[in-house]
C-alpha positions in Angstrom: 84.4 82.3 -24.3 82.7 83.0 -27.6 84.3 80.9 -30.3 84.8 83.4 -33.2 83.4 82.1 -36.5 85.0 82.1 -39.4 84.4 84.6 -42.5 83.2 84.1 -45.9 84.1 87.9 -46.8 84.0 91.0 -45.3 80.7 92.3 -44.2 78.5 95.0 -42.8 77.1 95.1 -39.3 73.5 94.0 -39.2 71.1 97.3 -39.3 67.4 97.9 -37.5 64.7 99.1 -40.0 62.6 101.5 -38.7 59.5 99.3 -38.4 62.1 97.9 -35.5 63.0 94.6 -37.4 66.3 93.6 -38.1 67.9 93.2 -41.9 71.1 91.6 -42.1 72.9 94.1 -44.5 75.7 92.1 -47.1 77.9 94.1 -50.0 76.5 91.9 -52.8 72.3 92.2 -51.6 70.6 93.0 -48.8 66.7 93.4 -47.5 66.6 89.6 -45.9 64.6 90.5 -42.8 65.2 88.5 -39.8 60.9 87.9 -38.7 61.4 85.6 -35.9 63.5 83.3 -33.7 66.6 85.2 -33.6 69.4 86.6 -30.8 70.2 90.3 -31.2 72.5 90.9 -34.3 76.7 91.1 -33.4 79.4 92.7 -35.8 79.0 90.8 -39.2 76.6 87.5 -37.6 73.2 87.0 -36.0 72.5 84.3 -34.2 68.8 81.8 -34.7 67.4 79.9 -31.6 66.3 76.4 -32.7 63.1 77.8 -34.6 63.1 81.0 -36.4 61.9 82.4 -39.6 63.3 84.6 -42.1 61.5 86.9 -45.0 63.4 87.3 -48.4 63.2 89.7 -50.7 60.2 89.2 -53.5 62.0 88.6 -56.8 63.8 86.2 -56.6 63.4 82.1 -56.1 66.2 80.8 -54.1 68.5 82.6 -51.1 72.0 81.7 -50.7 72.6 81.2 -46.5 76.6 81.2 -45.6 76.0 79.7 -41.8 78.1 78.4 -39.2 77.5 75.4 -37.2 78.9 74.9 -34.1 78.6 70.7 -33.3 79.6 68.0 -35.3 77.0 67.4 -37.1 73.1 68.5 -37.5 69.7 68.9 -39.9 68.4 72.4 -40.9 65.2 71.8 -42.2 63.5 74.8 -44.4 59.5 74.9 -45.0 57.8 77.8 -47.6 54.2 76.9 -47.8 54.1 77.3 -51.8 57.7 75.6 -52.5 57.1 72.9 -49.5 60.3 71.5 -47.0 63.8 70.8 -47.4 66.5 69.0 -45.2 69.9 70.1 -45.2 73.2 68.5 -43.6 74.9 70.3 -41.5 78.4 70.2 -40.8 80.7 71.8 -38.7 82.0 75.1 -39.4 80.6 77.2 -42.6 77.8 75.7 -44.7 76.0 76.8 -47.7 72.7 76.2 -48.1 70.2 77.3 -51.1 67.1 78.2 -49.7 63.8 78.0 -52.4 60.7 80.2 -51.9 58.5 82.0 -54.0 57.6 85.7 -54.3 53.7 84.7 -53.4 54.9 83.7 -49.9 59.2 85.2 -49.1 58.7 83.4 -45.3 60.5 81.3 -44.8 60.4 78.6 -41.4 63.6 76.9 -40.3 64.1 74.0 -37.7 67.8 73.4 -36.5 68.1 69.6 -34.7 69.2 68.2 -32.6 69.3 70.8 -29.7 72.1 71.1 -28.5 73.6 74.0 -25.7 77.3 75.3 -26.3 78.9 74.8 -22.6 80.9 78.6 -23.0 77.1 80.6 -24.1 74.1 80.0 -22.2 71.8 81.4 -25.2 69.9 79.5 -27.3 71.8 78.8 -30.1 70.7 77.3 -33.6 73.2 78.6 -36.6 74.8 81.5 -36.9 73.8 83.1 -40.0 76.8 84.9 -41.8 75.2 86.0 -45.0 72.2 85.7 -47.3 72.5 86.8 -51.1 71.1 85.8 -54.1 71.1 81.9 -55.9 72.7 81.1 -58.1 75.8 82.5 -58.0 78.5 82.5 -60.6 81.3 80.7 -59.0 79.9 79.2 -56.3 80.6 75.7 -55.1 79.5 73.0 -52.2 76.4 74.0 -51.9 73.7 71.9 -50.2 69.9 72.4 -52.2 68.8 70.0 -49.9 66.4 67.0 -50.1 62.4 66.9 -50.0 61.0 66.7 -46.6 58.0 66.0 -45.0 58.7 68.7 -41.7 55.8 71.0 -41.6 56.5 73.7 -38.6 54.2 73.7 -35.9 51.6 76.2 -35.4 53.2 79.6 -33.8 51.9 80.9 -30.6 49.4 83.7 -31.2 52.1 86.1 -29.3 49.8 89.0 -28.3 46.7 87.0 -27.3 49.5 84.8 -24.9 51.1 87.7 -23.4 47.9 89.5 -22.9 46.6 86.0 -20.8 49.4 86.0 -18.6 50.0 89.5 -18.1 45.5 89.3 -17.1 46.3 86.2 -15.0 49.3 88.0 -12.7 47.3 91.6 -12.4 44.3 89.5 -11.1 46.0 88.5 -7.6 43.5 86.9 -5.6 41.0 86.9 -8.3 37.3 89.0 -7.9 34.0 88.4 -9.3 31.5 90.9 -10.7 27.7 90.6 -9.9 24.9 92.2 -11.1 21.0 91.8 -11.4 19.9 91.8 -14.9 16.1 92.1 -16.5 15.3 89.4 -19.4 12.0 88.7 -20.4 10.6 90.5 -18.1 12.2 87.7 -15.0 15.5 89.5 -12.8 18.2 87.4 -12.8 21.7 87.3 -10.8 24.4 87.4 -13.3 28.2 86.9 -11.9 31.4 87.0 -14.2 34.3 84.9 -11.8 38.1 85.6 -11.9 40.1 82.7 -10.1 43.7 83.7 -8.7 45.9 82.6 -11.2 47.5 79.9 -9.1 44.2 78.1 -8.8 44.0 75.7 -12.0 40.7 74.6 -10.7 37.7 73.3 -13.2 34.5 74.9 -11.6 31.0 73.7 -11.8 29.6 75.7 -9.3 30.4 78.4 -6.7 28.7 79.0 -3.4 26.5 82.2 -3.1 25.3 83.9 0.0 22.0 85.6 -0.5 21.1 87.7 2.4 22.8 85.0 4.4 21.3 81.7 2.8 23.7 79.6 1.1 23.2 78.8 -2.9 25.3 76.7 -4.9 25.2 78.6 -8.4 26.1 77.1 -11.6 29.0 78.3 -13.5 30.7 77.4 -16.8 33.8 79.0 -18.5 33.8 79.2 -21.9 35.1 81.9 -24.5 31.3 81.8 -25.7 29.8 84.7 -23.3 26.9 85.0 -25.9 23.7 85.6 -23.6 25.4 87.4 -21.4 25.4 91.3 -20.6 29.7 90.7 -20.5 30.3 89.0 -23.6 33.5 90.5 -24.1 35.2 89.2 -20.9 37.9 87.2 -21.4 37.3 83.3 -21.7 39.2 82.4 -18.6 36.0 84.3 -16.6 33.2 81.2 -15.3 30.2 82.4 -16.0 26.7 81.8 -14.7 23.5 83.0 -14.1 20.4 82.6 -11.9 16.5 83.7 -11.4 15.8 86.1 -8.6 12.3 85.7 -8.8 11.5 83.7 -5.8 13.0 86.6 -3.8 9.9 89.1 -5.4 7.6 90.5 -2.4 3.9 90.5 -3.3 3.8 93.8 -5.3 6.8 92.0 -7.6 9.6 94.6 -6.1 12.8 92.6 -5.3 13.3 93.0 -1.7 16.8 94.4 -0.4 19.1 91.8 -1.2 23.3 91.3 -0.3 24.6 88.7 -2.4 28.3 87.3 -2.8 30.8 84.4 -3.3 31.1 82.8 -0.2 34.0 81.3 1.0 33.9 77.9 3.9 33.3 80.2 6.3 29.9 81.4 4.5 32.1 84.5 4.6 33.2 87.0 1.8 35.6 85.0 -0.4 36.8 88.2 -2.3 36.1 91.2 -0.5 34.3 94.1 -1.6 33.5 92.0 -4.8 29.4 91.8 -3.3 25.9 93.3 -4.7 23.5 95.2 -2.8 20.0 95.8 -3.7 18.1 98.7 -2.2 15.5 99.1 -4.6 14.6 102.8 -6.7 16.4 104.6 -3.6 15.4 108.3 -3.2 14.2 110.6 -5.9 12.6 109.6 -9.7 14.4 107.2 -11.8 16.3 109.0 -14.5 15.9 108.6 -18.3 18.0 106.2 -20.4 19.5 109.4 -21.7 20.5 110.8 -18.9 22.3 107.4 -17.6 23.8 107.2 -20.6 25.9 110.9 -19.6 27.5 108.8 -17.2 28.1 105.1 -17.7 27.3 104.6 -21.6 24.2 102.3 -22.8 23.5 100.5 -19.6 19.8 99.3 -18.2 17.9 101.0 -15.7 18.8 97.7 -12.9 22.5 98.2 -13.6 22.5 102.0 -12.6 19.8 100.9 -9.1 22.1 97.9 -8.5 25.7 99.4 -9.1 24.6 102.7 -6.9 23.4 101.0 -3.9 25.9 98.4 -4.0 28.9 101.5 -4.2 27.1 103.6 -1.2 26.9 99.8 0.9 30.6 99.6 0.1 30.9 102.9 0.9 29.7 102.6 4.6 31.7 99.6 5.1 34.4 101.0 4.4 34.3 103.8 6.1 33.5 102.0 9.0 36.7 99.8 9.0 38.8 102.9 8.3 37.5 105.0 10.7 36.0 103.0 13.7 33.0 104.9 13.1 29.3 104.1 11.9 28.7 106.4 8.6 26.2 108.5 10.5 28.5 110.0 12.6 30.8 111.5 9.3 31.0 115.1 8.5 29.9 116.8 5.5 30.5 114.5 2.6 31.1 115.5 -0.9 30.1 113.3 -3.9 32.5 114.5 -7.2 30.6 114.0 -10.2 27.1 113.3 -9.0 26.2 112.8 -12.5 22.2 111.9 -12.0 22.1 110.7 -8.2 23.7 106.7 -8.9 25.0 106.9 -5.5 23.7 110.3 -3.9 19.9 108.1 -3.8 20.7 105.6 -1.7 21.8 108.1 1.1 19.4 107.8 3.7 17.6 110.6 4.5 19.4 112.1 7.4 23.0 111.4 5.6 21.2 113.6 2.8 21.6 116.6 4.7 25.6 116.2 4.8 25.7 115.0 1.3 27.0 118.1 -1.4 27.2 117.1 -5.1 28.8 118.7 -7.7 29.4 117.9 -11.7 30.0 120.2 -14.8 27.2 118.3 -16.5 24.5 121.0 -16.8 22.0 118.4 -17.8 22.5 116.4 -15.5 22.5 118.8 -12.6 19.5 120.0 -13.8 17.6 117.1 -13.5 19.0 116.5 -10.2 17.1 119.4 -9.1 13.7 119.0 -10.2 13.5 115.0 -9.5 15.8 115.0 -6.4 14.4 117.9 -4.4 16.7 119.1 -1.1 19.5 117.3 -2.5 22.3 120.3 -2.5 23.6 120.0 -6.2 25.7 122.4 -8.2 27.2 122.9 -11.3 31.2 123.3 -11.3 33.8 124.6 -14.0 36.4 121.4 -15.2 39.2 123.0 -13.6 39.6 124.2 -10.0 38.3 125.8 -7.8 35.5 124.0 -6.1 32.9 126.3 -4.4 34.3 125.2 -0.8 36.2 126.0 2.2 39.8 124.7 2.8 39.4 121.3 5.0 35.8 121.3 4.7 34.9 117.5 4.1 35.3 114.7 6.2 34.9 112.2 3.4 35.2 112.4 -0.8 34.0 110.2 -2.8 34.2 109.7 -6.3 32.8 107.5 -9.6 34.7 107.5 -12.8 35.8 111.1 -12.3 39.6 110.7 -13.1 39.5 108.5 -15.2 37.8 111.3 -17.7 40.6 114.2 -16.9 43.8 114.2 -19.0 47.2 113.5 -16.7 48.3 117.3 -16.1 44.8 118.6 -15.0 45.0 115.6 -12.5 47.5 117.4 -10.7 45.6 120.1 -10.1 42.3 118.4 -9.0 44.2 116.0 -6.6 46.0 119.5 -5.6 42.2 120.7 -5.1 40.8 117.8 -3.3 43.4 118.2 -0.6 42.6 121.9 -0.2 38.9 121.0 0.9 39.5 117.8 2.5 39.9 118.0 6.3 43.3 116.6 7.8 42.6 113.2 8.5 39.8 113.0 6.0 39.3 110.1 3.7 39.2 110.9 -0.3 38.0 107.8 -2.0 37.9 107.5 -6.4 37.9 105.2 -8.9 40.0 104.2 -11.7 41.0 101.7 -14.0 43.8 99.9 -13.3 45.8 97.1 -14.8 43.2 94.3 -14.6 40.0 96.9 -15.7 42.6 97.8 -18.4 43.5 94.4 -19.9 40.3 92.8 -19.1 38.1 95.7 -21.0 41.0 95.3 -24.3 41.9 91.8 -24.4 43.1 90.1 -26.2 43.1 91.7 -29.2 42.7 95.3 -28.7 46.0 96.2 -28.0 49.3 95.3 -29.1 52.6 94.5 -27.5 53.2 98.4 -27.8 50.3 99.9 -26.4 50.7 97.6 -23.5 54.4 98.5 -23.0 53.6 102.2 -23.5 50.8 101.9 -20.9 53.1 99.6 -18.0 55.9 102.2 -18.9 54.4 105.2 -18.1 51.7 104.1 -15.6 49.1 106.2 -17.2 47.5 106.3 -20.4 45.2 108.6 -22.7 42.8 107.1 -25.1 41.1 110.6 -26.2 38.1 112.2 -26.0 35.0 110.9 -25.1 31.7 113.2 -26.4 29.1 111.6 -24.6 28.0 115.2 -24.1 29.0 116.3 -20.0 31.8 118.6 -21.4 29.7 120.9 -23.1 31.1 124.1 -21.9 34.6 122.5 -22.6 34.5 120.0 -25.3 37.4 117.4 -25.1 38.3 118.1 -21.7 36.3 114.7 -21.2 39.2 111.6 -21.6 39.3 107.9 -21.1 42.4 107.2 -19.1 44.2 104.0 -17.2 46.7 104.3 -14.5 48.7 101.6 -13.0 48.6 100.9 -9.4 52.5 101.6 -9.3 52.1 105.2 -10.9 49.1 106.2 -8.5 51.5 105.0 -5.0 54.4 107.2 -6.8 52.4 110.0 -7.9 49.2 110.5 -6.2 51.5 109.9 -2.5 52.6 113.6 -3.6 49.2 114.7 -2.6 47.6 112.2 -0.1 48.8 109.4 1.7 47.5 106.2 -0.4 46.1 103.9 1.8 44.9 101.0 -0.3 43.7 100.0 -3.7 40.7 98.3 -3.7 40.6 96.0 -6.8 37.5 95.9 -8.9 35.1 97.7 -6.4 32.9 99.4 -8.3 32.8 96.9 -11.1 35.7 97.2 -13.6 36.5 100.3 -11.7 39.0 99.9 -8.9 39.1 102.5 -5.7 42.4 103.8 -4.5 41.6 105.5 -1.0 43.2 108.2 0.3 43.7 110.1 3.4 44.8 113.8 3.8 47.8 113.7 6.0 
């Protein structure tokens, strides 16, 4: 049982400001603010842990703690960074102690020693702070000031960047790695950006590579430093490295096609469906850095080659292992936001004549057109209905489609994509998830709210995006997240969700579906 403490007068219960700190509220003065360190507030008493920190009101000098201590005897020890430390006896039952600070700096960090656990609570326990008013007080007796101490508090963990690590490290599961050939100076060059599983605490020099089935040993460094890099803003726990693809040039100086990926032992696939795949200019003209930039931002012409063939490679194989069936032998496939051909060029030629894209990016459609010819493409409205009969695709697959459309209109598009999916059919799209989530804001871009907002609800809406593909309907164009939790509880309405494949297209995750 709780020992009750005793009483120095009566007094209110502790209230929460709306900033979602707690004041403790006493009849004589009130506005002490509990900042850090404490157990949630009870009628009349809070309770600190071993280290916490309070913030006093500004104008005044000294605050006037009534505490109760619990063991025999102990040290409070007080630290302001303009008024310095002080050590303070503690004795069992009530103490008063004056507390000095000044009004350039009202925190205040407190150290209670030795630790010591009370058999009948198993919460960490320091004092138990019964009122805080101002010094001096007329009337007031045995009260410790305290002695000059040399106790300086140690450093405070960075809270959000710590949370945001961890919460990183247990999203990444098995870890992945993202590849991707990169121009500098006008030399290609292999970049990879390497997650371990969190259990691994390994230091890395190097990682094995497979390169069209010859084994490399590739250098690798982790460093929060990414300068150099085309992922500087990965977190520091990614290894990094980089290396010339040069030697693999035919003799006109194109890159041949090339699969490249960390190998495991085995020389196998040590994170699966984490792989690059080269195929070269695919079908059709190149488009312009403006039109990329309608669908993936500012990126470079090998990016949009590279990240296309790679997703139709993945594509293939995976339709393979789902279906026990070579690619070739699908039905009419439908690519849902065809944007400027990324994937649609690296269909082969006779897979072409299946293939059906559509986007509401007039521009971009357009161009598809004239430098894409016999490639069926058509402009579509934002919302529903597609131009197609009911169960008319054997396979769907998207690119960063819903992660653009707000949360209700996803209803009605995965609603839609059922319609014109065949029973049995495969629906394929990508989204971010947790780890494209934290690893594209951390560690600093979102706080301790925005994260618990976002794992709350499973889905979250960071606003409009005008990058100019919602022309007809401006703002209908979002960033969103899901979490993989929210897509197995919602999306499941629709289709039944067969897997999410982490980080397959990049940052992007795919969550394949199958219409039941």
């Amino acid at each position: 049982m709780k020992k009750s403490p005793p009483t120095f007068k009566q007094r209110e219960r502790p209230s929460e400001n709306t900033d979602g700190t707690i004041s403790l509220t006493e009849n004589l003065w009130s506005a002490e603010t509990l900042d850090y360190g404490f157990n949630s507030p009870e009628a009349g008493f809070v309770w600190s842990t071993f280290s916490f920190g309070m913030r006093f009101r500004a104008g005044g000098e000294q605050a006037l703690l009534a505490v109760y201590y619990p063991h025999e005897y102990g040290t409070l020890t007080a630290h302001n960074k303009v008024t310095g430390s002080r050590g303070y006896q503690l004795r069992q039952g009530a103490n008063l102690v004056a507390v000095s600070y000044s009004n350039l700096d009202t925190l205040c960090h407190f150290s209670v020693a030795p630790r010591r656990t009370l058999p009948s609570d198993g919460r960490e326990l320091g004092i138990m702070v019964q009122s805080v008013r101002a010094y001096p007080e007329a009337g007031t007796v045995d009260v410790d000031e305290g002695k000059p101490s040399d106790w300086t508090p140690p450093a405070r963990a960075r809270t959000n960047e710590v949370l945001a690590r961890h919460l990183l490290e247990s999203f990444m599961g098995p870890g992945f790695a993202l590849l991707q050939a990169t121009p500098r100076n006008g030399e290609f060059f292999l970049e990879i950006t390497l997650y371990l599983p969190a259990a691994e605490a390994l230091q890395l020099h190097s990682v094995p590579l497979s390169v069209n089935g010859e084994i490399v040993d590739l250098s690798v460094r982790q460093s929060a430093d990414g300068t150099g890099f085309d992922t500087p803003h990965l977190p520091s726990i990614a290894y990094r490295g980089r290396m010339s693809l040069e030697a693999y040039r035919g003799a006109e100086g194109e890159l041949p096609w090339l699969d490249i990926f960390v190998a495991n032992a085995e020389g196998k696939e040590r994170f699966p469906m984490q792989s690059l795949h080269w195929r070269g200019r695919g079908y059709g003209n190149t488009p312009s850095e403006d039109h990329m930039f309608r669908i993936a931002g500012k990126i470079k012409e090998p990016y949009f080659l590279g990240s296309g063939a790679t997703w139709f490679v993945k594509l293939s194989a995976l339709y393979e292992r789902l279906t026990g069936r070579h690619i070739d032998a699908c039905g009419p496939i439908l690519d849902w936001g065809v944007g400027c051909g990324r994937i649609a060029r690296h269909f082969p030629e006779h897979l072409r004549a299946k293939l059906y894209g559509v986007d509401i990016d007039r521009v971009n459609i357009d161009w598809c057109r004239e430098n894409m010819p016999g490639l069926s493409v058509q402009v579509t409205s934002p919302s529903p209905p597609l131009p197609f009969d009911d169960g008319y695709f054997e396979l769907i697959y998207s690119h960063s489609v819903l992660t653009h459309i707000a949360e209700q209109e996803q209803h009605t598009w995965l609603r839609e994509l059922k319609r014109i999916t065949k029973p049995g059919g495969l629906c394929v799209t990508t989204v971010l998830n947790e780890v494209s989530w934290f690893v594209r804001f951390y560690p600093d871009g979102r706080t301790p709210d925005n994260i618990a907002e976002y794992l709350e609800a499973g889905f979250i809406d960071d606003g409009s995006l005008d990058v100019g593909v919602d022309a007809a309907s401006p703002g209908v164009y979002r960033n969103v997240s899901h979490t993989t939790r929210y897509i197995e509880r919602v999306w499941s309405e629709y289709f039944e969700v067969v897997s999410v494949v982490q980080n397959f297209a990049d940052l992007q995750s795919l969550v394949v579906l199958r219409r039941r």
